[in-house]
C-alpha positions in Angstrom: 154.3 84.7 61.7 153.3 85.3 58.2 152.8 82.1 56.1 156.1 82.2 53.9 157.6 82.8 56.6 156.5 79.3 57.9 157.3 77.7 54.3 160.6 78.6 54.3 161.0 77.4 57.7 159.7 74.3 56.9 161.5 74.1 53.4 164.8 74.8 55.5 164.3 72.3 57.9 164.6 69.4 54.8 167.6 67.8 55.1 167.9 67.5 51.0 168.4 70.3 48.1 165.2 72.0 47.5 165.4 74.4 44.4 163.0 76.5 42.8 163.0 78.3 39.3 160.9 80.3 38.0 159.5 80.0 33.9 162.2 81.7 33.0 164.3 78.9 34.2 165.8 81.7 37.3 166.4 80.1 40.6 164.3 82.2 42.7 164.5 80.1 46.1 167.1 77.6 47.6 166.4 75.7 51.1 169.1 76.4 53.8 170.6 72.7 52.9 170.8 74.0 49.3 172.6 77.2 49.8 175.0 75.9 52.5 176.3 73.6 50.1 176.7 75.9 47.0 178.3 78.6 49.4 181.7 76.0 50.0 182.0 76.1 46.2 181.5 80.2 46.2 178.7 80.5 44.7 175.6 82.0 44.9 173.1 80.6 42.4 169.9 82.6 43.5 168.7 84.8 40.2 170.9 83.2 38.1 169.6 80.8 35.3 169.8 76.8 35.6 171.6 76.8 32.4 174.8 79.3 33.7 
């Protein structure tokens, strides 16, 4: 198993939001939690801006 791979697990397995952005202020990574939770509103967030 490679070692993101084993991040993300780990990082998914968090039963809170975990967001990360980028310098550009781009969400480039949301935890399982995160993306289950934006998904019943219909949206995707990852590669948008934090400001959208």
């Amino acid at each position: 198993m490679e070692e993101l791979e084993i991040v993300k697990g780990i990082l998914d397995s968090y039963p809170y939001f975990i967001i990360f952005e980028n310098n550009d202020y781009i969400i480039s990574f949301m935890n399982q939690k995160a993306q289950e939770h934006y998904r019943k509103k219909g949206k995707n967030l990852i590669g948008k801006s934090i400001f959208d």
